[in-house]
Structures are given as C-alpha cells and as structure tokens.
C-alpha positions as CSV (number, residue, x, y, z in Angstrom):
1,X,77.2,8.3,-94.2
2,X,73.7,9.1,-93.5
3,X,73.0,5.3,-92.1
4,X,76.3,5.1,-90.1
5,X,74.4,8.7,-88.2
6,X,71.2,6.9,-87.9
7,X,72.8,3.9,-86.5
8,X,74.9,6.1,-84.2
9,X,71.7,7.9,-82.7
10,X,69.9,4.4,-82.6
11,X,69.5,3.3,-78.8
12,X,71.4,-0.2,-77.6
13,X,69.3,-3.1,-76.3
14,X,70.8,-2.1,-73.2
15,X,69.4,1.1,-72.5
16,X,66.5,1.2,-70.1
17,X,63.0,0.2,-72.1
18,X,60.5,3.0,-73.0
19,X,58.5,3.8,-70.0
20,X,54.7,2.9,-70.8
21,X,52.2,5.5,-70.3
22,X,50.8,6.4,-67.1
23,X,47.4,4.6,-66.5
24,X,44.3,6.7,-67.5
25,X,42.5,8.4,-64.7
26,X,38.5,7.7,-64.7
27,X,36.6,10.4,-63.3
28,X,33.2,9.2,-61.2
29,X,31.2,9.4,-64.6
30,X,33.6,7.7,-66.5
31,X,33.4,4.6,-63.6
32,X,29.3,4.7,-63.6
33,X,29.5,4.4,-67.2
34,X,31.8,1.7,-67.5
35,X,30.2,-0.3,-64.3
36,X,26.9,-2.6,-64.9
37,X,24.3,0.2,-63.6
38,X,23.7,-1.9,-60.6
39,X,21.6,0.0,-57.9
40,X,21.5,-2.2,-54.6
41,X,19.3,-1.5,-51.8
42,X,17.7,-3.7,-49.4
43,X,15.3,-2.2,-46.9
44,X,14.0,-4.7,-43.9
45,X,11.1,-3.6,-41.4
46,X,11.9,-5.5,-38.0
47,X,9.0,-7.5,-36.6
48,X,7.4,-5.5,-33.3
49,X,8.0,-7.8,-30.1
50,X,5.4,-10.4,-28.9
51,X,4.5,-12.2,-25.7
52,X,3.3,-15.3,-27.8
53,X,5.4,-17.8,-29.3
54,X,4.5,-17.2,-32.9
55,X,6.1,-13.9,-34.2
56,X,4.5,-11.0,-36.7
57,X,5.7,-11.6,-40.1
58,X,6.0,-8.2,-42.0
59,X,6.2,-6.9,-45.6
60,X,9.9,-7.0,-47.2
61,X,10.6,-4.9,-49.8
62,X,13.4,-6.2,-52.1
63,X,15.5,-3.8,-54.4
64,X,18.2,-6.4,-55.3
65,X,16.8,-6.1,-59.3
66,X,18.8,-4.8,-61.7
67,X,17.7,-1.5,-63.5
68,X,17.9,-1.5,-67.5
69,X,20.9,-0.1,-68.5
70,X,19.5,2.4,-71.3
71,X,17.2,4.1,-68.3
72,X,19.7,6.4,-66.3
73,X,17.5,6.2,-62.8
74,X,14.7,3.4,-63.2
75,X,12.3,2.9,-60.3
76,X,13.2,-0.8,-59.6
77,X,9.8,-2.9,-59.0
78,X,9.2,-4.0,-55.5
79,X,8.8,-7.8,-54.7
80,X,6.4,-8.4,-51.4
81,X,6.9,-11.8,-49.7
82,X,5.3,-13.5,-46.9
83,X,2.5,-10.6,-45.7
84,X,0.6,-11.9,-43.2
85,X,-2.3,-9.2,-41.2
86,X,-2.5,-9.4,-37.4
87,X,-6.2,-9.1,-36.7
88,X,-6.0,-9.1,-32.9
89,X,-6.7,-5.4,-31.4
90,X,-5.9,-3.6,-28.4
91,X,-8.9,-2.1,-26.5
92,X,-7.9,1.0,-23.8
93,X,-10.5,1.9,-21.1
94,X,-11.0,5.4,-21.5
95,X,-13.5,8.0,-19.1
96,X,-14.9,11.3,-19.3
97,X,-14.2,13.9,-16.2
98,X,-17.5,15.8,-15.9
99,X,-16.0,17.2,-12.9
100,X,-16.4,14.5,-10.4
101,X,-14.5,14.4,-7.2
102,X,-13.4,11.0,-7.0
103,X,-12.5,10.8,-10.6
104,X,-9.2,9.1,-10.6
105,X,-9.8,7.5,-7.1
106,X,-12.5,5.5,-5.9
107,X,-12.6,5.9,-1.8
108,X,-14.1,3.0,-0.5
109,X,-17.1,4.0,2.3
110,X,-16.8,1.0,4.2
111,X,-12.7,0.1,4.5
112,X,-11.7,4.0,3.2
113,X,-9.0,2.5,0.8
114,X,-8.6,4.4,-2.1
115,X,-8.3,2.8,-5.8
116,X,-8.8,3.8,-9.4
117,X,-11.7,2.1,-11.0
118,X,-11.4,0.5,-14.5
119,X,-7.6,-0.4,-12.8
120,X,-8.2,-4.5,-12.8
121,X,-5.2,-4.8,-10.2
122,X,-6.1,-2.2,-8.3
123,X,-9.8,-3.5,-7.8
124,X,-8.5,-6.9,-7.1
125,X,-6.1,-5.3,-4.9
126,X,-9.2,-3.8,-3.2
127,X,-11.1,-6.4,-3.0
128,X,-8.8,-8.6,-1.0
129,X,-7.8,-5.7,1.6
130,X,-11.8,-5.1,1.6
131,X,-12.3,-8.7,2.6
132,X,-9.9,-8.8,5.2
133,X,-11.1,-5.7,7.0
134,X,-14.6,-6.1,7.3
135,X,-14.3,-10.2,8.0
136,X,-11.1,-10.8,9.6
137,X,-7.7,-11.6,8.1
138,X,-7.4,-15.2,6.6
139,X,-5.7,-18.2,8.8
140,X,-5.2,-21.7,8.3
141,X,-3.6,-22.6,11.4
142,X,-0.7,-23.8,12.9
143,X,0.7,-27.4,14.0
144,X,1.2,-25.9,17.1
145,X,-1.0,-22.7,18.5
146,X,-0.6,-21.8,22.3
147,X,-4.6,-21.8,22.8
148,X,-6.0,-20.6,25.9
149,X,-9.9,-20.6,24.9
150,X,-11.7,-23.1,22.8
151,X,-15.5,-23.0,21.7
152,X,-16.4,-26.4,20.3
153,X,-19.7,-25.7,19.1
154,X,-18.9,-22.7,16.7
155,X,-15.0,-24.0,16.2
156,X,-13.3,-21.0,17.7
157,X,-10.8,-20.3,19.3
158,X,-8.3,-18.0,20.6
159,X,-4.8,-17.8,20.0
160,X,-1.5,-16.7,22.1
161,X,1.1,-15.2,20.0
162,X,5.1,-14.2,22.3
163,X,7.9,-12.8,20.5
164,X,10.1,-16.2,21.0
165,X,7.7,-17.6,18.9
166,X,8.3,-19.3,15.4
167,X,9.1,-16.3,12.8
168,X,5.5,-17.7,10.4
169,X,3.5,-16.6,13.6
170,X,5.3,-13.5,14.1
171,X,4.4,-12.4,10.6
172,X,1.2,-13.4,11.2
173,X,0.9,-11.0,14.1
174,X,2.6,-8.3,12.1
175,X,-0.1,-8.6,9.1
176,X,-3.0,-8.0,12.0
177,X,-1.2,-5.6,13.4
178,X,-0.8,-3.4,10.1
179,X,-4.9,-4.0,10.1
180,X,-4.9,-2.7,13.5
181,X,-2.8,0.1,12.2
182,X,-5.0,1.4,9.5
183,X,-8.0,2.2,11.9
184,X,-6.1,2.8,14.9
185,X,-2.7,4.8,14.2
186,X,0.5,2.9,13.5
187,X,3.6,3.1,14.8
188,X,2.7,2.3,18.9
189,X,0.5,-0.7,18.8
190,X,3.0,-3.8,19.4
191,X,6.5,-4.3,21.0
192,X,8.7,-7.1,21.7
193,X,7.2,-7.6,25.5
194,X,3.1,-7.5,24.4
195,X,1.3,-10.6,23.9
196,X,-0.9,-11.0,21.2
197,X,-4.6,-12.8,21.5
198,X,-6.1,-13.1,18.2
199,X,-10.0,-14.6,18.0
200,X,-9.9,-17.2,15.4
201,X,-13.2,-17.6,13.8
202,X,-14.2,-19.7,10.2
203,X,-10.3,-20.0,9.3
204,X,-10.0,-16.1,9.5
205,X,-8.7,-13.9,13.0
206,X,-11.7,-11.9,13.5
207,X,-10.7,-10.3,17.0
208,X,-6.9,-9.4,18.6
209,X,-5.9,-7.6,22.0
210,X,-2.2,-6.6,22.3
211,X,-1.4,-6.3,25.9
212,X,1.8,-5.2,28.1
213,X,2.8,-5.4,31.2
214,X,2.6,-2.6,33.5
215,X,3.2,-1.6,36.7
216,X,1.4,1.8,37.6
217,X,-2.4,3.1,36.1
218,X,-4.5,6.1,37.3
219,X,-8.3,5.4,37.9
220,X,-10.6,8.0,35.4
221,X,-12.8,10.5,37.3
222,X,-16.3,9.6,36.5
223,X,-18.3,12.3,34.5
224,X,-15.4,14.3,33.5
225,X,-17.1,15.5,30.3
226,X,-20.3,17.1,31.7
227,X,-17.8,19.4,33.4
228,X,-17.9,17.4,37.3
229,X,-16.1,15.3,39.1
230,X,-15.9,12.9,42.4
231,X,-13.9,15.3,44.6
232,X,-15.4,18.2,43.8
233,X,-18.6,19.3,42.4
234,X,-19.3,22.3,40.3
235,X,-22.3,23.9,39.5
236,X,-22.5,26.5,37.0
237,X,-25.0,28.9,35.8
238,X,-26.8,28.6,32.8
239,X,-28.0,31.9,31.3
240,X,-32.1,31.6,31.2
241,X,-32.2,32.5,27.4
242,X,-29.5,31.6,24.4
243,X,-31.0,33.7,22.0
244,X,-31.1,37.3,21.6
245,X,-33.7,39.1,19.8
246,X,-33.3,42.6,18.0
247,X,-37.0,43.1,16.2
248,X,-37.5,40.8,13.5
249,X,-33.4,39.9,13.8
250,X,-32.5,36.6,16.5
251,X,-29.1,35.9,17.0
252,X,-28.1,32.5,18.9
253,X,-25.7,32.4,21.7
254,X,-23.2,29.7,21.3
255,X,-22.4,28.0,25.0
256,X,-19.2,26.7,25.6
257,X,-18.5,24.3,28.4
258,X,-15.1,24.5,30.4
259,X,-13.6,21.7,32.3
260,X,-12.8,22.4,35.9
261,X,-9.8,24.1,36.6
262,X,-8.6,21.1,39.2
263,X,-4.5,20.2,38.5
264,X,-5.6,16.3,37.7
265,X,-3.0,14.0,35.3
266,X,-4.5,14.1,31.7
267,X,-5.1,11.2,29.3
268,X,-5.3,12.8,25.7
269,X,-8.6,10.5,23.4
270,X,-6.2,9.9,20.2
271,X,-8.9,10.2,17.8
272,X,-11.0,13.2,19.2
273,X,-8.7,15.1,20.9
274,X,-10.2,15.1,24.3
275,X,-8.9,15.2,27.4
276,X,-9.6,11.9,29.7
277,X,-9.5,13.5,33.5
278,X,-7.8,10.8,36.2
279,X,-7.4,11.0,39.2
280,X,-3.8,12.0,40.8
281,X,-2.9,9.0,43.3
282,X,-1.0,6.4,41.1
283,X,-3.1,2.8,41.6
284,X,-0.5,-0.6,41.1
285,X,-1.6,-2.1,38.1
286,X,0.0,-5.4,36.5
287,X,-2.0,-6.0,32.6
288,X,-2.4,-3.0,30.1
289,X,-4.5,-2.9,27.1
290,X,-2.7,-1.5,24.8
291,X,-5.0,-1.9,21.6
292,X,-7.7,-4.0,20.9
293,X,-9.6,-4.8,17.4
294,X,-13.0,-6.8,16.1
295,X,-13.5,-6.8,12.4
296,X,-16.6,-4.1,11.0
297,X,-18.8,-7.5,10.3
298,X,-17.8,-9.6,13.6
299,X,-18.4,-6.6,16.3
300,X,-21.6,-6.8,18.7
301,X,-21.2,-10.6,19.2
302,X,-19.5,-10.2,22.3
303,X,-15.6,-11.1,20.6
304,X,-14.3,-8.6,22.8
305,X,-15.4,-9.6,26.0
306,X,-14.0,-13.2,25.1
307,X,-10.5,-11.9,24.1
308,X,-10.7,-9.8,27.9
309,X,-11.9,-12.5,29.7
310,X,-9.2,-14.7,28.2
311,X,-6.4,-12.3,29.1
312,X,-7.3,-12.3,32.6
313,X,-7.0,-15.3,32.4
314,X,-4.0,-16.3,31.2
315,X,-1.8,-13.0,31.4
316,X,-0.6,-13.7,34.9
317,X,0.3,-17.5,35.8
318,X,0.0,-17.4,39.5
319,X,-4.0,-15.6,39.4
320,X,-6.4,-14.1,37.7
321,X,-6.8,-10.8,37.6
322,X,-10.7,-9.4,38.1
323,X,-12.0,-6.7,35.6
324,X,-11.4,-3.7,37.6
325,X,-7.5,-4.4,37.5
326,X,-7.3,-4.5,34.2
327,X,-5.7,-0.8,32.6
328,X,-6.5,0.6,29.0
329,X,-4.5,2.7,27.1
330,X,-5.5,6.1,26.4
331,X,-9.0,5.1,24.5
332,X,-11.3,6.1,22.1
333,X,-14.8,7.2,22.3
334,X,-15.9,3.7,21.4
335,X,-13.0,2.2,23.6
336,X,-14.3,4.4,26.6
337,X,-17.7,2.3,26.4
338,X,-15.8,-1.0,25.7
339,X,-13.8,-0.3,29.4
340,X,-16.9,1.1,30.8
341,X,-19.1,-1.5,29.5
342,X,-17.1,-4.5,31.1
343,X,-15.5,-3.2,33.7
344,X,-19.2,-1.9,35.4
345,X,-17.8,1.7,36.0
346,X,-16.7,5.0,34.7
347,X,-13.8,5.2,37.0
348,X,-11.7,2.3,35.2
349,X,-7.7,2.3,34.6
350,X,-6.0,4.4,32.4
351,X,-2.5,4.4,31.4
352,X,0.1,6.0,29.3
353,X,1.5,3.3,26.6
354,X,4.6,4.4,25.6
355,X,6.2,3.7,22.5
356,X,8.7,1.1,22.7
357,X,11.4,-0.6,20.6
C-alpha cells in the first residue's frame, strides 16, 4: 500500500522539468577576483609641431604589463622607447626700460619713421622706406616712357606720367605720390586731370611735379611778412626801449607784429600757418603747381628747376609758357623760395588747389 502512495505522488515524465536554479549574481569583488588582475593603461605624449621635415620623437610610457596576481595594486614598470633630446634652443631678445623715451620705438631723425629696434622686419622694413626717401624711389623703366627731357651725359631723364596711361605706370605714380604724401600732407596732391613729371636719376625717380590745369591765379604782394605792401605802405612805431627796469628787476617787452588791416584774398602756408597776402584782381593763369618733391640727398642740384623748365615746356602744346605765368599752390616756407627763386620775384602766382576726385 505504501508503494502504490509513493507511486501515486511520483511526477509523470510529462510534467514540466525542474526549473534549474537561477544564475549566481557576482558582485564587483567577486568579478575582480575571478578576472586575470589585468590593469591596462597606455599613456602617449603627442610630438610638439615642427617647421622641419624630421619630427620630435618623445618618451612613451607603456603600461600594457601585467601586474602579479598575489600583489592587489602593483606599480607596473615603465618601458621607455625611442628617446631622442632636441638640442636646438630658442633665444628671445629681451631689453631693460631705464626710462627712455623711445623705448619701444625708434623715430628715425632723418625720414621720421618710427620702428621698434631688435624687430628684424621692422628694421628691414625701415631700411627700405629709409632708402627711398632720402635717394629717390626705385625704377627700372618702361618700354615705352613719354620723355620730354633727356641728359646724355649723366643718363637722366624726365618722365610724363597722364591718367590714360598703362595701369604699371599709374602705380608707379601712386607709390611717389604716397612719398610725396608723407612730407607734404596726403589726401590733395594728385587727381585724374594732373600730370606727373618724375626726374629719373641712376634707375631711381629722384624729383616729381604734379601739375593741373588752371584757369585763374592771384599775384602775392611782395613783403607781406615785414607787415608792408605795394599799394600801401605802413610805418609803425617802434617803442625806443623793450625792456623795463624796476631796480635790480628787468622785465622784457615782447613785440608783436600785426599785418595790415587791408581786405586782400588770403593764401593759408599749410605747414606754418601763415597767411600768404595776394593781391585782389584775379590774373588768367593756364599751369598750376600743385606739389613738387626732390629727395633729402638729391636737393641743391638744381632737379627742380629742370622738372619747371620741362613743364613749361611741354604742359601746353601750342607755346611755352615763361616763368612768371607759371601759378603755385599755396606753398611752404621752402616752396615760397623755390617760386621766388625762379620766377625772379616776390610777387609770383598763387592759387587755391582744390581737392578733387
């Protein structure tokens, strides 16, 4: 009986099999234990950028090793391949500021350009504007030049630049007139309707006159500055004594001279702020000088003369003008003796050059 109830209570091959049991969950000490105690870690240092062809080789550090297995956290040993020492150096120009005034830049005395010393671009920079100032802007010529005076002897020559000229020489004229422009003011020397005479001398334009046409000019009232002029004289009256003495203490009177208060048109001197007195009847005038320019190291060899004489010349086709009709722009101290100079008189043409687009 008891074996028939066992055999009852038994389970049939068909019943569903015994579920296995559920896999064992490892906990993260229970996975480092059971793993190989492999600690991987590769560190690479990346080579610094070159401008040669051969690149820097640096230190590598492997820490691919294995660590022993009875040591929980062994310091692997490092394995250093292919070390190889860069022995160029970098030098660095460095200066000490003792409080000078031109410390960071340099002002040249003779061109005035400013540059930092120790800078090797900006000295070579320098150098070549420094050139160009003082002995004329270098020129190799042209296939074809419009040239209205030759010199044989000394090979010079002077040159006739237009605005429908090839675009190479009106850059050329644009790099004088930028020279021009850095003694003389920018912004009002050349327009579309001047034309350009540059004095070629030893492959380098040591001379140029920019001149316009004009139609109208006023003729300068001679001695202006002293305080007279042509129509009417002035005498003034001096005081017998410019100092004044109190005892021991002598003071010194400062004179101030007044120009005449006669309504005459006004020329203003661009660099010195002085007033050029013309007379007010308007003379017919055809050629203006509008700016002219000699290099610092070509000037007192007569270069401007030449570049005058050759515009009167060759500015008007059907004459040539004389000395007297010739008009300068409102001029310097030192272009006041250059008109005065070669014209014969004080009472030369002024005009007003406008600025034009």
């Amino acid at each position: 009986m008891q074996s028939n109830i066992r055999s009852f209570f038994k389970p049939s091959s068909s019943s569903s099999p015994k579920p296995k049991d559920p896999p064992t969950i490892l906990d993260e000490l229970d996975f480092w234990e059971k793993s190989e105690h492999n600690i991987i870690n590769t560190f690479e240092r990346r080579a610094p950028k070159s401008n040669g062809s051969e690149t820097n080789k640096v230190a590598v550090i492997d820490y691919t090793k294995k660590s022993d297995s009875n040591k929980l956290f062994s310091k692997p040993d490092p394995t250093i391949s292919g070390i190889v020492l860069n022995n160029k150096r970098s030098y660095a120009q460095f200066h000490l500021e003792l409080g000078q005034s031109d410390f960071l830049l340099h002002t040249c005395s003779t061109c005035g350009v400013k540059y930092a010393p120790g800078d090797e671009g900006d000295e070579k920079a320098h150098r070549t504007f420094h050139k160009d100032y003082t002995h004329g802007i270098q020129f190799k010529g042209w296939l074809k030049e419009r040239i209205v005076y030759t010199h044989t002897i000394e090979l010079e020559r002077i040159v006739v630049v237009l605005d429908s000229d090839p675009p190479a020489q009106k850059n050329k004229v644009q790099e004088v007139v930028k020279m021009m422009e850095f003694e003389l003011g920018g912004g009002w020397i050349y327009h579309k309707l001047c034309k350009v005479y540059m004095f070629i001398s030893s492959q380098r334009i040591a001379g140029c006159v920019v001149a316009e046409p004009i139609k109208h000019a006023f003729k300068v009232l001679s001695q202006a500055e002293n305080g007279k002029t042509d129509g009417a004289a002035r005498k003034e009256k001096r005081p017998k004594s410019t100092t004044l003495r109190f005892g021991e203490v002598v003071l010194q009177r400062e004179v101030m001279k007044r120009c005449p208060s006669v309504n005459y048109p006004e020329l203003l001197d661009k660099n010195h702020n002085r007033a050029i007195i013309c007379e007010d009847e308007v003379v017919h005038a055809v050629c203006g000088i509008r700016a002219i320019w000699v290099a610092p190291s070509k000037r007192r060899r007569s270069i401007a003369k030449q570049l005058l004489d050759a515009v009167r010349r060759s500015f008007c086709t059907v004459s040539v003008l004389e000395r007297s009709q010739l008009a300068f722009s409102q001029p310097t101290s030192a272009g006041k003796a250059l008109a005065s100079t070669y014209t014969g008189t004080g009472s030369f043409l002024v005009y007003k050059s406008d600025i034009v687009d």
